[in-house]
N, C-alpha and C positions, 0 to 999 in steps of 0.2 A: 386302351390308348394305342396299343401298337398295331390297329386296324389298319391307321394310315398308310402303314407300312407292307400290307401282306404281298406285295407282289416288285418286282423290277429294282429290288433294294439289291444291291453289289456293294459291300463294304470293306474298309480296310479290318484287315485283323488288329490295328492296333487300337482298339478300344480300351483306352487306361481307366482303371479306377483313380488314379492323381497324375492328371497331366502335364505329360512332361513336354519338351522337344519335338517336336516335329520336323524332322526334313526335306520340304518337298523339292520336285525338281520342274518341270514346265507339266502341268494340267490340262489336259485336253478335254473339247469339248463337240462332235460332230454336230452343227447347224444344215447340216446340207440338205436334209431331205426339205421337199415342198411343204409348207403349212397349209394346212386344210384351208380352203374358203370358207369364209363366213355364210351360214344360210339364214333364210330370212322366212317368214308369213307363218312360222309353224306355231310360234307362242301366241299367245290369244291373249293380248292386252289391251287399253282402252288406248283411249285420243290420243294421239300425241300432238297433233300440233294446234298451234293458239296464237295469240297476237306476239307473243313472246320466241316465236320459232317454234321446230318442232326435235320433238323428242322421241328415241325408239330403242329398238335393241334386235341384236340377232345372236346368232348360237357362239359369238365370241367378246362383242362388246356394245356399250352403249351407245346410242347415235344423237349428237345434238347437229340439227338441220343438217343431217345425210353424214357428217361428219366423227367419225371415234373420239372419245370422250373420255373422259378416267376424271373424276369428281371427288370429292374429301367431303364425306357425312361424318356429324359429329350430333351425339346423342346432347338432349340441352330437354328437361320435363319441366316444362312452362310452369304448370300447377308447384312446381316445386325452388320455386323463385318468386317472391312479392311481382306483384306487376308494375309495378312502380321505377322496377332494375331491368324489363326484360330490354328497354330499348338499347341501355348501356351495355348489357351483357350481350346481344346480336353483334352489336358493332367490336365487340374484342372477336366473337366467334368468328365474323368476314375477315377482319383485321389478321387473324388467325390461322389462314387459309383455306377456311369451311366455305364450302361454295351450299351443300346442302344443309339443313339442318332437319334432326329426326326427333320424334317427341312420342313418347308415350301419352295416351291420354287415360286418366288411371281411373277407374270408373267409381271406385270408392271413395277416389277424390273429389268426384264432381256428383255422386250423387250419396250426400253423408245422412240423409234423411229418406227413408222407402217413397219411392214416385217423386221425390224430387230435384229433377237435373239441376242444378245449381251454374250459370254460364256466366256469372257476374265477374267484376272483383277480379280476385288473382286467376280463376276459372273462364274468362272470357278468350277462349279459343279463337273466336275471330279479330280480336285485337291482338292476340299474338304472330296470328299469319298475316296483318295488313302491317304489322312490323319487320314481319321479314320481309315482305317485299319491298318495304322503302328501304332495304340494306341490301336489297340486288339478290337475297336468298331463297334457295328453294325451301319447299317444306314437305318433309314425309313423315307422313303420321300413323302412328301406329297406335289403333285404336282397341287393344285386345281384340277381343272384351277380356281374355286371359295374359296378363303382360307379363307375370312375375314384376321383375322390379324390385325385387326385396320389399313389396308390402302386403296386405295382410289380403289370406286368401289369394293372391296372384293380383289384385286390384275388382276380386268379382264381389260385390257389397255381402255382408253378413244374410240380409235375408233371402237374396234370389241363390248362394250357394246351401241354404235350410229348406227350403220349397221347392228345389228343380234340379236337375240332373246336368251340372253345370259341364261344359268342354263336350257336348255331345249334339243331337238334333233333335234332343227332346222339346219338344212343342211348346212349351212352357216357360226352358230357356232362350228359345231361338224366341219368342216373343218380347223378353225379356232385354234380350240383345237389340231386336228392332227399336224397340221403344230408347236403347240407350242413344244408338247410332243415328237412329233420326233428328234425335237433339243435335249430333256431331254436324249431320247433313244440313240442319236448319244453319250453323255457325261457320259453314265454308260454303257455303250460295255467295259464289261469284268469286267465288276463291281456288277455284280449279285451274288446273295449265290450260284446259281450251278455253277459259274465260276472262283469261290475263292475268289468274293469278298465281300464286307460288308452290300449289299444291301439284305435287308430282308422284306421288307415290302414295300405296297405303298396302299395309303389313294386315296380312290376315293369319289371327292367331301368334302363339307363342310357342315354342320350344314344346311343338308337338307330335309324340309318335304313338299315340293310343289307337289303340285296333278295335273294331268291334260292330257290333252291330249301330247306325247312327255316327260311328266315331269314322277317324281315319280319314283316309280320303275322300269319303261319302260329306264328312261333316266340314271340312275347309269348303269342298264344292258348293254345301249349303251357303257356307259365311260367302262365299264371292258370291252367289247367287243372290244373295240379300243387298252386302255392299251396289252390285248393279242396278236393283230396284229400287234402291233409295239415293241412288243419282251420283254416286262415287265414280265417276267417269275418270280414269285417270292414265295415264301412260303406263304405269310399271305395279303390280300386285307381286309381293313375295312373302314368302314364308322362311321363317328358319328352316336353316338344314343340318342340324347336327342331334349328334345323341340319336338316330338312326329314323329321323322322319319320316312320314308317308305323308305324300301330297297328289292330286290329280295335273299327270305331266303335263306340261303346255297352257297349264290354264297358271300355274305363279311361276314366280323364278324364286330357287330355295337362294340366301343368304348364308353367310358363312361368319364367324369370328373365332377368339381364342388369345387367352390370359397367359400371364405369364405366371400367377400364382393361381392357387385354388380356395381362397377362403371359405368356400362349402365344403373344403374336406374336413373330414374328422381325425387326419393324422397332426401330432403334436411335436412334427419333427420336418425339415427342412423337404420337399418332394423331390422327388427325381428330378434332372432334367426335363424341361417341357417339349414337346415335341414341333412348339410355334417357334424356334428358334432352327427347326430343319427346315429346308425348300422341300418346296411340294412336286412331285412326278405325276401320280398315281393317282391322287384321292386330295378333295378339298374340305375334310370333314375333322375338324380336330378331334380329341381326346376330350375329357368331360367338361361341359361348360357348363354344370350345373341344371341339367332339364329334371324337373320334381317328377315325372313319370317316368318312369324306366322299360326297356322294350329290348328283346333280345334280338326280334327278325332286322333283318335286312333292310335302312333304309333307302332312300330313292335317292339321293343324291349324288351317289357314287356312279348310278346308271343312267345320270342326266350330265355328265360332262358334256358329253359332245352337242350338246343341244342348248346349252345354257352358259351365258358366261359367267365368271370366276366373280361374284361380289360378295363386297364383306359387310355385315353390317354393324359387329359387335369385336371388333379386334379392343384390346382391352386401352383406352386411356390411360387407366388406371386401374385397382381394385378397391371393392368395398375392405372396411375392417367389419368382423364379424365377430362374432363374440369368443367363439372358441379359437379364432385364426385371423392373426393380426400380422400381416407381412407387412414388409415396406418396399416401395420399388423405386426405383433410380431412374434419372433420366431412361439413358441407354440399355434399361431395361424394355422401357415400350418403344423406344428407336430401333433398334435389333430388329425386335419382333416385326415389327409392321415393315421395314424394310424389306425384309425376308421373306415377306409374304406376299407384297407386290412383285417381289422378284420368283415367284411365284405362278404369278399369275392374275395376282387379284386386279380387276379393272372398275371396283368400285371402293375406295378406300372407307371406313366406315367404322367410327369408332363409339363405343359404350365405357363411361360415361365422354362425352370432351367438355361438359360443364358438370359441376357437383351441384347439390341443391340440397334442403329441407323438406323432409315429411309433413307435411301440415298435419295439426291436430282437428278432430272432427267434435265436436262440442264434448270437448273434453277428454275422448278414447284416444287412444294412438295407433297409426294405420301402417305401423310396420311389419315385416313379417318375421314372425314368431313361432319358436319350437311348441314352445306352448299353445301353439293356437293350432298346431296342424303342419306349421309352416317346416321346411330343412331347415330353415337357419335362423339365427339371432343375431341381427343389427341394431343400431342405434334409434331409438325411437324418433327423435328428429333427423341427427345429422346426417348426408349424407355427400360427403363430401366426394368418396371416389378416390380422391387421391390423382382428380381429372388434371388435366392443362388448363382451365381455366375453373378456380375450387369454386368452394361453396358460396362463398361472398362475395367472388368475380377478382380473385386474386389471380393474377398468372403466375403460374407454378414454374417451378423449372425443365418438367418435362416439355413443357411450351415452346421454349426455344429451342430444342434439341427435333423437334417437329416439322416448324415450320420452314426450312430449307428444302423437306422433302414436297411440304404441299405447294411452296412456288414452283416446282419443277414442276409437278404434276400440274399447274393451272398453266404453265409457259409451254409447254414441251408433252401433256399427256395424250395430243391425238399421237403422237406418234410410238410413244410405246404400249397403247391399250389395242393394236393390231399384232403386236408380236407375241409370239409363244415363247413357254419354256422349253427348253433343253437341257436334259441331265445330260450332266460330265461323265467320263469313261469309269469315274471313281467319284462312288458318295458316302458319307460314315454310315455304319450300320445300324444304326436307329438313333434314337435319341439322346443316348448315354455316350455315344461317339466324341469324345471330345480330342482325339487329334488329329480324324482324317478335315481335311478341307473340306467347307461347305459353300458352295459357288454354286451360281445356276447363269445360264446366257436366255434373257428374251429376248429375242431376234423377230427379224421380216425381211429376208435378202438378204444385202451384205450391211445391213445397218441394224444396232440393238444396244444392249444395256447390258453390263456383265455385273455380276450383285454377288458379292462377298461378305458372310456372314461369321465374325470368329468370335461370338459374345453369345452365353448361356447365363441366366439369371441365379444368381450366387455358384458359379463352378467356376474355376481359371479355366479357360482353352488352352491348347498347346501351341504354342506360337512357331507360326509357320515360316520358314526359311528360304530363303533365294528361291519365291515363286516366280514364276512367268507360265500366264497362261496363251495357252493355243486355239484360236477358235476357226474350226473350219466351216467357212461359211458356201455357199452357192458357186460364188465368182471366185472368190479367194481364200488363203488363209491368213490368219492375222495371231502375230506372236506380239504380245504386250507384257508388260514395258520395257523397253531397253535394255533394261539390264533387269538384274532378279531383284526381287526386294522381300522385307520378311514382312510381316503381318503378325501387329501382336496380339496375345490375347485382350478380349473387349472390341476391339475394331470391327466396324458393319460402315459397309459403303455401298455405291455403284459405279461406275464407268460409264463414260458414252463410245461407241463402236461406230464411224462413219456418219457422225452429224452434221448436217448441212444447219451452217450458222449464215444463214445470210448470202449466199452462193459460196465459202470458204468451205472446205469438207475439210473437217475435223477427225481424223482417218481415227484418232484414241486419245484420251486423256487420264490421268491420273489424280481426276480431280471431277467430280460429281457437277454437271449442270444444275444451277438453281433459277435464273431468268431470263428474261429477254426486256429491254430498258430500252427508246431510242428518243431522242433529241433532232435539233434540228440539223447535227452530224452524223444523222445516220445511228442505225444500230450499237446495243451495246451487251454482251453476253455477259452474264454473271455467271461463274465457276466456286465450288467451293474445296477448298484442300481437303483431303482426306487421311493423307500420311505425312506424317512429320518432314520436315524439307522441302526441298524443288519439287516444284510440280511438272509432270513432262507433259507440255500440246504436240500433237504431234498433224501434221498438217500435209496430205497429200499434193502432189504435182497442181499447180497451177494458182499455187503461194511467191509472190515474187519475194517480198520480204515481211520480217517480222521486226518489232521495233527491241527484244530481248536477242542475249546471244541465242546461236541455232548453229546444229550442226547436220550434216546432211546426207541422208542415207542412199543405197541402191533406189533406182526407181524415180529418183527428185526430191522425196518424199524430207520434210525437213522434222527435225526434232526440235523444239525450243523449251529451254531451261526458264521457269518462273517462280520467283521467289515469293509466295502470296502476301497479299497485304490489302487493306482498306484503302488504300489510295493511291493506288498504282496500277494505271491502264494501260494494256498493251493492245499494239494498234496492229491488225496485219492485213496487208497490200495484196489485192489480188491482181493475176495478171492484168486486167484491164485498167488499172489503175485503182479500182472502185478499195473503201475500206473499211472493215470490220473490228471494232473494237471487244476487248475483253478484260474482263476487273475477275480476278481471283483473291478470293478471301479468306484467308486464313482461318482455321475450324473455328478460333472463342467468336471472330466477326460473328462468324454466318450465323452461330444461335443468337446474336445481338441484332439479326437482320427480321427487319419488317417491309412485307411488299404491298403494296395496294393504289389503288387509284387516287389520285390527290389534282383536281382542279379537270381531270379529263386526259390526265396522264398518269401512267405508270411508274412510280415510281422507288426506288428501295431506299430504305430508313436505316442506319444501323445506328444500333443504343441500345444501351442495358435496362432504360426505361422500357414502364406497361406503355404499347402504343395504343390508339386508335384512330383512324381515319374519318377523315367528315367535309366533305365538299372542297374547297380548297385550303382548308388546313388540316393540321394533325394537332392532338393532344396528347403529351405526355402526362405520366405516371410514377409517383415514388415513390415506399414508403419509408417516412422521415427526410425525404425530400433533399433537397442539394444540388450541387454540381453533375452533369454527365455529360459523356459525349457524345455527339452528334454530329452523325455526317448524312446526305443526302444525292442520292444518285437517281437521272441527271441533275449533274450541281444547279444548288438558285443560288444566284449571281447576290442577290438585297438579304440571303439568310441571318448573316453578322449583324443585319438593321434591324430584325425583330425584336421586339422588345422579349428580355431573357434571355438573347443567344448572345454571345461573345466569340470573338476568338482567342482561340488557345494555340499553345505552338508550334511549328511549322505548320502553319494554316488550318492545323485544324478547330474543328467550332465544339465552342462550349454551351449544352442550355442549363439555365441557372431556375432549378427550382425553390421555389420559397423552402427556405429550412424548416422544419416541423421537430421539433425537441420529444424526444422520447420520455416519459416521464413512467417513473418505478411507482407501483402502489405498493400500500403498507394494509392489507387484509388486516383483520381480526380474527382469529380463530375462538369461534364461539363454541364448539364442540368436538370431543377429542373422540379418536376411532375407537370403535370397540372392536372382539374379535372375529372377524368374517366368519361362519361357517364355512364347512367342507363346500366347492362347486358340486352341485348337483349332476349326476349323468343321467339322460335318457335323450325323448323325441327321439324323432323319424330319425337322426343321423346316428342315435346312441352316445353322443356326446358332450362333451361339458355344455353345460343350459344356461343362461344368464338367468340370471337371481330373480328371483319377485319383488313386488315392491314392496314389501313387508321387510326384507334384507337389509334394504337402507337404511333402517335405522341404527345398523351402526357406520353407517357413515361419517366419515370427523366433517366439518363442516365451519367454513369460512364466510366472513362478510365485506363487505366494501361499497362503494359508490364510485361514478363515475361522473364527474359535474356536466352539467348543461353546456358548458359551454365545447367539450373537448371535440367535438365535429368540427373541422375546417370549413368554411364558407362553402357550400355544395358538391365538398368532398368527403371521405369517408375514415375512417379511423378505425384503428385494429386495436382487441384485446391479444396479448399474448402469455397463454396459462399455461406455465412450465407445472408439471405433477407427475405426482408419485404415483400409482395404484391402478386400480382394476375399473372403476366407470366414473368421469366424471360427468357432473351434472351442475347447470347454470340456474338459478333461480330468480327472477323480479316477484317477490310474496310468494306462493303460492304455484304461479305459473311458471313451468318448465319455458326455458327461452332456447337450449342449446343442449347435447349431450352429443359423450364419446367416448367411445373406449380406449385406454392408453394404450398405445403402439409404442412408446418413448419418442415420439413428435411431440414439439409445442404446441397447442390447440391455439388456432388462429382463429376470433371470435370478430365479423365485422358489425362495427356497431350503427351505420344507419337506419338502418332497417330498424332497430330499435330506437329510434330519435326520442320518442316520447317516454321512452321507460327511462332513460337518462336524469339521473338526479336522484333517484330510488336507489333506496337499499340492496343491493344483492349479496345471492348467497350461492359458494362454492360448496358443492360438495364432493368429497370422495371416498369410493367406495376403498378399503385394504384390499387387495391382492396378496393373497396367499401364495406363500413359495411353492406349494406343493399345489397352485390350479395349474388343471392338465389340459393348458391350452399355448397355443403353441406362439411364441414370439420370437421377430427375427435376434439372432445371435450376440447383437450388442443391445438391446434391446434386454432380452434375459438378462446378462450381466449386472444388468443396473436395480435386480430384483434380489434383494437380501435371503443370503442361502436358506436361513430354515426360520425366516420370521414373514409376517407379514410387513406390507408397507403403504401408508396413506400419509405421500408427502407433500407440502406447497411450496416449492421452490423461488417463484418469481413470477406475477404479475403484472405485466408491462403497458402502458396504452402508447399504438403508435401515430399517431394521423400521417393521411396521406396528404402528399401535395401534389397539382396537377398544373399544367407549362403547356397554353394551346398556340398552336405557331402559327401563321399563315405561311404558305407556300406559293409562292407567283413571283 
């Protein structure tokens, strides 16, 4: 892990084992030297351009028609969603702020019988890409043929990895490969970016650093060689870069990501510090992301910075739970992280998973991957939820909104920080364990950039920093921010903006993170989101006549104005010429309540605690159990109070009224009482606890119930909610497995349309006892609720919720 680290690291010596205090005083940062130019014609990539503009890249950032770019990929595995949902599920993902979407195509999913591609049904690959493109989305597809994924064999079928020399140039496999990819290439004919459609990108291989004869870089060159002859013409070819890859330079661009838990590990106790919560100087290559090969040489990604820019494609959503290692992560756990990592550098935001999904069953086998079969790990045979922004059944989570502030900056405002670099501070902590020097980085471009403050580590307190102000020396000037000191507590990750021109008004520094850009027929209107408790300070360079808050006024003309955030309070400021620029600051709970998106051919922001999504000129809300919420909309519609379901509420603000949907408790039957688990088994590749066989189950205690026909809402959807005790549960309609999960101590949210016809049939809960003494590791309150030296297989409460949905027109 501490590769990352081996060079340019300057740290404080106060590296606390329990963080205390920290006192800092003004934090420097030199920006002065010139940023390299971007070069351009050396990577060898396909078409970019198409009826939809063009698209490119150079040795610093991406280019949409000649322009800098910074995009939000979000992983969504089609085959692993009914196709019946994928059109609902795009439109949360857009809604979402994913401008791309990335898809595994998992080969043992589509081909579950020897020689037969299967492109039907939930498998029809090109009705999945003519969906993203009625949602304005891109699509990058990453087609293995080796994906991992957590299923079985990496996604390469049982018999082509029994017959052939899979992950290498053996003749046998590579034919094996053509034959799969061809199917791929039959199913996107006219679906490429030169041919107007949303395919941009394709991922060759997976998490590969094997050397050898056929292997290495000899064997990617193969796979792109192939991809080219079977007509993959696309803009952007990349390969992972981590775990120490070898690829042939100039011909991909390696990708980058990084979790903030490790559920592949075999430790059964809390891990260090993660090293995705330090800014990057040096090196874009995290600490272990789980590649099943292992390789000790030098890989190539460290010696392609300056040739390649910073993308991410696997920064964690979320995590799996795996059988031996069942974390749980917090909003502000993948907020931190991915923050910090664009404050970094990254200029492709990219996340694994941003939808959760199911494993499909293959007549009858299950396609996960298994310690038993070969496999690192042991996940859940269906479920696969992730623990994404948008789960398994197209629920939005709550790391969703803790997200989405960051991706409308990045779609409002990301040509202009996907040109800047970073710059380390005069002082950075010394490695990972550092929790009380300051962690800050400034990406700049002149005298204009982004200052990104990270004081949040996933389960460690930070040391809460004191009367900071930092100093950035940039080109022209130097700039001392904010006003006065302020502390920074532990958990807190933001950004700043440094000299942003909003509309001709420069923005010299704020204290409050840029989220949009909004305008009406009065002209523009900037959205800001608070970041620290209290006033926010704008601070506004000479050739501000007035501002409509108090403001007080420095050397120079330079004004400071005091802003109290809130949802419905605009400040207007006058530039010299008369002309005026408005600005709405939102208090932090707003901005995770904020939804940005097009609505009638304008842009516009939604705030509410409802699920949004967006759809030509209206919006539909989302709820489960339904009710009352607030709703406001920016720029205001004048007729919103006239919709039918919106009301107003008071001091003008508007209420929408969804249908109440009544929660109702089930009353199970316990048919079968637990017997006593055996010992967990240890071995497999990891040497660690194994999930059970299915022979195991049978002592499983085991519950019954029904759910009537009628409990789906009229074209809405409705949630089980299976509160339990123990080590696997397991969903049953007869015979047929419908759902399964390992207990983390989360409620297992079960959505039921997807099931519509099973509805009215008997089902059976089961669960597995969890032994005190398995040596598998769960978070800290989590363990607690596991009885010291007994086993436990409990059923707490069984809930059904229906959703209700509130679609508004907007004009």
């Amino acid at each position: 892990m501490m590769r990352a680290f081996r060079s340019g690291i300057r740290g404080s010596a106060l590296a606390l084992l329990a963080a205390g205090p920290a006192f800092a005083a003004t934090v420097t940062v030199d920006a002065t030297a010139p940023s390299p130019q971007p070069r351009s014609g050396h990577l060898i990539m396909g078409t970019g351009a198409g009826p939809h503009g063009t698209l490119g890249v150079d040795s610093r950032e991406l280019l949409r028609d000649g322009k800098p770019w910074l995009p939000v990929m979000g992983e969504f595995h089609y085959t692993r969603t009914p196709a019946a949902e994928w059109d609902a599920e795009l439109a949360k993902m857009k809604a979402s702020g994913v401008s791309i979407v990335a898809t595994y195509i998992i080969w043992n999913q589509i081909e579950q019988e020897p020689g037969r591609l299967d492109w039907t049904g939930d498998h029809d690959l090109r009705r999945f890409a003519q969906l993203c493109a009625k949602h304005g989305l891109m699509l990058f597809v990453r087609p293995g043929p080796w994906a991992h994924a957590e299923t079985r064999f990496g996604g390469i079928p049982d018999w082509i990895v029994g017959s052939t020399r899979p992950r290498s140039n053996d003749p046998a496999y590579l034919a094996q490969v053509e034959r799969f990819w061809s199917g791929i290439g039959d199913q996107l004919k006219g679906q490429l970016w030169k041919e107007g459609g949303p395919v941009v990108g394709f991922q060759l291989e997976n998490e590969y650093n094997t050397d050898g004869p056929g292997q290495g870089r000899d064997h990617i060159q193969a796979l792109k060689a192939l991809a080219l002859k079977l007509g993959f013409d696309v803009p952007l070819y990349t390969v992972t870069g981590w775990d120490h890859t070898i690829y042939p330079r100039g011909q991909v661009l390696p990708v980058f990501g990084g979790y903030p838990d490790e559920p592949w590990s075999a430790k059964t106790t809390a891990l260090p510090p993660k090293e995705n919560y330090l800014f990057r100087f040096h090196s874009r290559v995290s600490g272990d992301l789980g590649a099943q090969t292992k390789s000790a040489k030098r890989g190539d990604a460290d010696d392609d910075i300056a040739d390649t820019p910073f993308l991410g494609a696997e920064y964690g959503g979320g995590v799996p739970t795996m059988y031996r290692r069942r974390p749980i992560l917090q909003p502000e756990d993948i907020a931190a992280a991915v923050t910090t990592q664009v404050g970094s550098g990254v200029n492709l935001l990219g996340y694994y998973m941003f939808h959760g999904g199911a494993n499909p069953l293959a007549h009858g086998r299950t396609l996960e991957e298994s310690s038993r079969s070969g496999g690192y790990n042991d996940v859940p045979a269906i479920g696969y939820d992730f623990q994404a922004p948008i789960g398994q059944y197209g629920e939005i989570n709550p790391v969703n909104g803790a997200l989405r502030p960051l991706h409308a900056f990045l779609e409002a405002y990301g040509d202009r920080l996907a040109p800047m670099v970073p710059h380390e501070p005069a002082v950075v902590p010394s490695g990972p364990g550092d929790r009380a020097s300051l962690r800050w980085s400034l990406r700049s471009a002149g005298d204009s950039g982004f200052l990104f403050v990270n004081n949040h580590i996933r389960q460690y307190p930070m040391a809460k920093q004191s009367a900071v102000r930092f100093t950035l020396k940039l080109p022209g000037r130097t700039v001392t921010m904010p006003s006065r000191p302020i502390d920074i507590a532990s958990g807190a990750s933001f950004f700043w903006p440094i000299d942003l021109d909003l509309d001709g008004v420069r923005l010299a520094w704020a204290t409050a993170q840029p989220m949009t850009r909004l305008e009406d027929r009065d002209g523009p209107i900037h959205v800001l989101a608070a970041t620290q408790p209290g006033p926010v300070e704008l601070a506004f360079d000479a050739g501000v006549r007035a501002v409509s808050v108090p403001t007080r006024a420095e050397d120079g003309g330079r004004l400071i104005a005091q802003v109290i955030p809130a949802p419905n309070r605009i400040v207007t400021v006058t530039k010299a010429d008369g002309g005026r620029v408005r600005l709405l600051v939102l208090d932090p709970a707003s901005a995770k309540q904020a939804w940005v998106g097009e609505v009638g051919g304008q842009r516009r922001l939604v705030l509410t605690p409802a699920d949004l999504t967006f759809d030509g000129d209206q919006i539909t809300l989302r709820k489960r159990g339904g009710g009352d919420v607030p709703l406001a909309v920016w720029p205001a519609v004048p007729s919103l109070a006239k919709q039918p379901g919106v009301r107003s509420g008071a001091n003008g603000a508007m209420i929408a009224r969804l249908p109440a949907a009544a929660t109702q408790t089930l009353t199970p039957q316990q048919s079968r009482a637990a017997g006593e688990a055996p010992p967990v088994e240890i071995g497999g590749p990891a040497k660690a606890a194994m999930q059970p066989l299915d022979e195991a189950h049978r002592v499983d205690a085991a519950w019954t119930f029904s759910v009537t026909t009628d409990a789906l809402p009229k074209g809405g959807d409705a949630f089980l909610e299976i509160d339990y005790r123990g080590d696997i549960g397991r969903l049953f309609d007869g015979t047929t497995m419908i759902d399964d999960a390992f207990w983390d101590g989360r409620v297992w949210r079960i959505g039921l349309r997807r099931f519509a016809a099973r509805l009215g049939h008997p089902w059976t809960l089961t669960v597995m006892p969890l032994r005190a003494d398995a040596p598998i590791y769960l978070d800290e309150k989590t363990r607690a609720l596991v009885p010291a030296k007994e086993q436990v297989a409990d059923l707490l409460s069984v809930r059904l919720i229906p959703e209700s949905e509130l679609t508004i027109r907007l004009r």
